[in-house]
Structure formats: structure tokens, C-alpha cells
N, C-alpha and C positions, 0 to 999 in steps of 0.2 A: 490521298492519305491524310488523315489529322496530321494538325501542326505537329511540329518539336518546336525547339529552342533554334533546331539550325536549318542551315539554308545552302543549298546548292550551288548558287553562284556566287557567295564567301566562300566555301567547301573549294570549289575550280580555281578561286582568286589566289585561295591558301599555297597552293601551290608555284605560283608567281617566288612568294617571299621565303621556303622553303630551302635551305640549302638543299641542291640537288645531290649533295651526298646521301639523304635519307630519304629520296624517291626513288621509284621504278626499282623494287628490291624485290628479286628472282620469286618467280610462281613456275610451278611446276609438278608435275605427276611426280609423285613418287611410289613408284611401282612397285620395290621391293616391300613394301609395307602392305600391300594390298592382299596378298594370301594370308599374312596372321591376322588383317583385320575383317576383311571380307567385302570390303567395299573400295570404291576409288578414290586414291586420297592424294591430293595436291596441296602443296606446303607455302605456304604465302611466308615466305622469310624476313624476318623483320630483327633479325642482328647482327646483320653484314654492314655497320655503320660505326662509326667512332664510338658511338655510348651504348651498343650492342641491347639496345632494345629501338619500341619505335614510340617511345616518348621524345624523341627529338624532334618530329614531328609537328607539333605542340608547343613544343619550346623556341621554335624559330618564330614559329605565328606568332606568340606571347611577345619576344622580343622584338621581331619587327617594329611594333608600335610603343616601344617603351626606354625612357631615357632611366640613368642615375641608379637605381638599384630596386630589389625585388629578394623576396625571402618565400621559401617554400618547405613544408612538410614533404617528408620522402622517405618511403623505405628504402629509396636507394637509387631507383632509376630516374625518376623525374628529378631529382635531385644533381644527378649527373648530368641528364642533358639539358637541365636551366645553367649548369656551371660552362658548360660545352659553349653553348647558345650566347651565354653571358658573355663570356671570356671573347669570344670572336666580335663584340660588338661595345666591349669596354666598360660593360656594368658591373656592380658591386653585387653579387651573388651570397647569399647567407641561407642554408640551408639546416632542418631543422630534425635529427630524425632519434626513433628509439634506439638507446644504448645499443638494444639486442641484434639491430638488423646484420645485413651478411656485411661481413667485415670487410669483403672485396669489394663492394659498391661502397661502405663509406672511404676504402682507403682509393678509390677513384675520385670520390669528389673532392678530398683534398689536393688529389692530383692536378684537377682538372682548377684548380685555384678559388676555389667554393671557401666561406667562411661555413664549417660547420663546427654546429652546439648540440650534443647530442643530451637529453632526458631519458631518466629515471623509469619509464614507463611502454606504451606501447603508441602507435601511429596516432593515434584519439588524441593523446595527450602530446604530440608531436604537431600537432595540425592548432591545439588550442597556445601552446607557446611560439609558433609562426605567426598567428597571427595577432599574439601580445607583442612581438617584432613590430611586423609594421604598423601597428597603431603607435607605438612608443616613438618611430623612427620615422612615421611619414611614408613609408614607401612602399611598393605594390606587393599584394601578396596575392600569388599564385596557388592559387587552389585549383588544386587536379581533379578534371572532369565537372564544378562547376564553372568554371571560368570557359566561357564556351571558345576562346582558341584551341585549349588543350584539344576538344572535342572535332574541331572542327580539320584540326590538324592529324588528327586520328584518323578523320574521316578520309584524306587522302589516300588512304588503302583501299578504303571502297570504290576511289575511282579506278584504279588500278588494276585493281582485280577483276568488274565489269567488263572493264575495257579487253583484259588480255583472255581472262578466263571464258572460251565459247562453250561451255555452259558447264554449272555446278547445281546440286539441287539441296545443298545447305553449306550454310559457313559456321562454321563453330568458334566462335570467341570467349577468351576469357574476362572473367565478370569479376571486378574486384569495383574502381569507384565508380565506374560504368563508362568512362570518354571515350574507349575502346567499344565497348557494346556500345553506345546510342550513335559514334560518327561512323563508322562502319557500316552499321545495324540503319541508317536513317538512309546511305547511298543504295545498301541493296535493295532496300524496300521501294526506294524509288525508283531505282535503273535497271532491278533484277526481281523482281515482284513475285515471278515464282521460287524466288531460294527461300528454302527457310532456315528463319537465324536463331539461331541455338545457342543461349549464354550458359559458362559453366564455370562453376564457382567448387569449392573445396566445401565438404562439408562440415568441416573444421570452422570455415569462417561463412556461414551462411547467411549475413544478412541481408543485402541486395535480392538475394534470390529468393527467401522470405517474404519481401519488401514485395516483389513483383508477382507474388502468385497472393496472396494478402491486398495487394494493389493500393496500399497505404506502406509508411516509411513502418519496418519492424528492428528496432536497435538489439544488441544481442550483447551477453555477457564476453570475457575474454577469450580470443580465438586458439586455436589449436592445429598447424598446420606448416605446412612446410615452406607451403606458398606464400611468403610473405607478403609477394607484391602485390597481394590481391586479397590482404586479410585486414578487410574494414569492418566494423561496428555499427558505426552511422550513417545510412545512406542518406544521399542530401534529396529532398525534395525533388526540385526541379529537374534533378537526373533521372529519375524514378520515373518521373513523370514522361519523361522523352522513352525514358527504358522499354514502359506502357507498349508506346506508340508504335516502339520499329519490330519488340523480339517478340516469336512463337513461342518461344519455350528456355525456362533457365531451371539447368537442372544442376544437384549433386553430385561430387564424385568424392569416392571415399580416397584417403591417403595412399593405400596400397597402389592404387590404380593410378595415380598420379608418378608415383614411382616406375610403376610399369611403362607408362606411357614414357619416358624418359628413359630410359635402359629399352625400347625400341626405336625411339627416334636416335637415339646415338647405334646400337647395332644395323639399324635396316637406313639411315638413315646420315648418320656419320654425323650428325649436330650435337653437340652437348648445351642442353638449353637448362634454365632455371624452373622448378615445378609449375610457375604459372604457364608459360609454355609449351607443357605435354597437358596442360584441362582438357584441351579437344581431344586428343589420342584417350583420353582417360574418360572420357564421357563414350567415345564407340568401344570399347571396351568393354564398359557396363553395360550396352543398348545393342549387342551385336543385330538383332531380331531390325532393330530401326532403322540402321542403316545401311544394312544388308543390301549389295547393289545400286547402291545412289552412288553419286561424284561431290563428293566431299573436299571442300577446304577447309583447313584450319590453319588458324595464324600463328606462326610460334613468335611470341611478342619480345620474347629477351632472350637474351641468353647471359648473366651476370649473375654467377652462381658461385659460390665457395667449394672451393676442387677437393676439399678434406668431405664437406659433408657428402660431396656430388660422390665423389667413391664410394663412401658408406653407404647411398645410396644405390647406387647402380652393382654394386658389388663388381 
């Protein structure tokens, strides 16, 4: 396989420094889902943890090797589990995110003893005042899915999944700044060479997914989606680059379908998760024809969601 950025035996190491509260998190068939969708679908669950997604992951690897304090951009989740992460290990945690985001994750990271400052604007401009933080202030800043912990700590799912899953013939991940697709996406290509891995992104906020079929970086006007945790602008280089390397294919899915996928995983499914969480349900959905008969994983990566809009939603 061409290079990426990561490495295997970091990837196994990762796991050493990892609280084991956000390892070994249930895979399994989920059968009642399989006649409305038509294919075999097992659920890689990734919100049975303190910060109910699996950016905690990430945040352990990051802190492991870091003293004094550290500042990050966040729609919400990475944000909570660098506070999570922080707080267990006695750092000064300052997190940075858009006014608009879900009001339950920022009223988590205060929780969780997080200094946050929230802007005027959208994630772009949450990420460009994090990181006037730590240059003002000296100390590390946390960039999600360049900072190759994040990624690497992502990629802990992919051993997990290899390991328990005896055989799937695609993984569906959601595509937002890609640490989730390239650590994932870099274990199965190497451990699972015949699955194919499917990023899926919201059409609403399509630039990554742009970016990888273009196979240069494509930046994109203001998003439009529900998904917030996966609605970037600017894909970074060196991510793109890995992106490249590990996925077959990053597709669209429109809003409606992201809804759907969500008001099935909570009916067939009993999880109430956050719109980037149903992408994979929302992409077989749109593709019934594609995956008709295959054994499908998909990741549900969070579930930190606003219970007013998630009603409106799910009706």
C-alpha cells in the first residue's frame, strides 16, 4: 500500500496510553435493520463512553505526551473529549467553537471544566482563533485530524473491528476533517484489503469529498447541514493526501436521508445518535442497488445531539 502519514505499530502502541474506557466498544449485527435496508449491517458503537463519541480516542493519544495546556477548535465533540482527557491528567483545556454549535456539547465542555470562548462565525473561523490562542499563549494546539494522534487514535477502531469482525465487505465512515476516515480507512486497507471503504459526507458540507474525487484540496462556500460535526470548508492537505491513499469511494447524501438514517437507528436500532452518525445508514439508503447483499459496518461516531432539534427531527 503507498505511504500515509500513519503507522501501524503507533496505531497498536496507541492503545497502551488509551483509557480503556474508550476501547473494545460493542460490534455487532444488527439484524432488525437489515430488511428495510437490504443488506447486513453491524454497528461499530462509538458512544458508550464518557464524551459519547470516539474522539476520546485521540484525546488520550494527544495528552499522553503533553504537559501545561493545549487549546482546540471544536464543534463540540473533540472539544469535550480534550476537556475529558485534560481534566484526568491536570491540564488547562481552552476550547474554541462557533456560537451556533449544539448547545448540549458546548454546555458539556463547560461541564467537563473546559475554558471555552465561543465566535461570531462558523468552525473556519473557530479553528483560525485557536490557533491565535496558542501562539499568543505558547501552548499546544490541537488540530483535529492534522495532528496525527487524533488520527492515529481514530485508527484504534480499525484494529478492533479487523480483529472481531470475521468478515465485512465495506465500512462506511463519516467524512467531515478526515482522522476518522484516514485512521480507520489506513487499518482496513492494511489488515482488511478486501473491504471497501466508503466516506460519507453531507451534501450540505461537501468539501473533503470534493477534494478527494478532484484529488487536490477544493474549499467551499458556507455549509448547510445538520451535521455539524462533520461540516468543514477547508480540507487540510496532508489529510487529503492520506484520504487519497486508504478510501474507494466518498460519496453524498442528501439531508432527508441523514434524517432517515436516524429515525432508523433509534426505531430498529434503539440508539439516538447525532446526524453525522446515521451518514453510513444514509449513504445505503441512497445506494440500495450497491449494497444489496454485502455485510456492511458502519460507525455510529457520536451520539451528542440537542433532544429539541433530535425530536423535530425524528418526529
Amino acid at each position: 500500500m503507498p505511504e500515509t502519514r500513519l503507522d501501524l505499530a503507533r496505531i497498536r502502541a496507541a492503545r497502551q496510553v488509551i483509557d480503556p474506557v474508550f476501547l473494545d466498544t460493542p460490534l455487532y449485527r444488527c439484524e432488525a435493520l437489515e430488511p428495510v435496508l437490504g443488506c447486513a449491517v453491524s454497528i461499530k458503537l462509538e458512544t458508550a463512553n464518557p464524551v459519547r463519541s470516539f474522539k476520546g480516542r485521540g484525546t488520550e493519544v494527544v495528552v499522553s505526551g503533553l504537559a501545561g495546556a493545549a487549546v482546540c477548535a471544536s464543534a463540540g465533540n473533540l472539544g469535550q473529549a480534550l476537556a475529558w482527557s485534560g481534566r484526568g491528567r491536570g491540564l488547562d483545556v481552552t476550547v474554541v467553537a462557533s456560537r451556533h454549535a449544539t448547545a448540549a456539547k458546548l454546555e458539556r465542555i463547560r461541564a467537563l471544566g473546559a475554558r471555552l470562548e465561543l465566535v461570531d462565525g462558523d468552525h473556519e473561523l473557530a479553528r483560525e482563533r485557536a490557533a491565535a490562542i496558542a501562539r499568543r499563549d505558547g501552548i499546544r494546539l490541537v488540530e483535529d485530524s492534522l495532528d496525527l494522534e487524533t488520527c492515529e487514535g481514530a485508527a484504534t477502531i480499525g484494529l478492533e473491528l479487523v480483529a472481531a469482525a470475521p468478515s465485512f465487505d465495506a465500512v462506511l465512515i463519516a467524512l467531515g476533517g478526515g482522522a476518522l476516515a484516514t485512521g480507520v480507512g489506513h487499518v482496513v486497507r492494511s489488515e482488511a484489503p478486501g473491504a471497501e471503504v466508503v466516506c460519507v459526507q453531507p451534501a450540505g458540507a461537501p468539501a473533503m469529498t470534493r477534494s478527494w474525487h478532484a484529488r487536490r484540496v477544493v474549499t467551499t462556500g458556507p455549509t448547510h447541514t445538520i451535521a455539524d460535526g462533520v461540516a468543514g470548508r477547508r480540507p487540510i492537505p496532508e489529510v487529503l493526501a492520506d484520504l487519497l491513499v486508504v478510501a474507494d469511494d466518498a460519496v453524498l447524501v442528501a439531508e432527508a436521508s441523514i434524517i432517515a438514517g436516524m429515525r432508523l437507528l433509534l426505531e430498529h436500532a434503539g440508539l439516538v445518535v447525532e446526524p453525522s452518525a446515521a451518514l453510513g445508514i444514509a449513504a445505503i439508503l441512497e445506494d440500495r442497488d450497491r449494497f444489496a447483499g454485502r455485510h456492511v459496518v458502519t460507525i455510529v461516531c457520536g451520539g451528542n445531539v440537542d433532544l429539541t432539534a433530535y425530536r423535530g427531527w425524528v418526529g
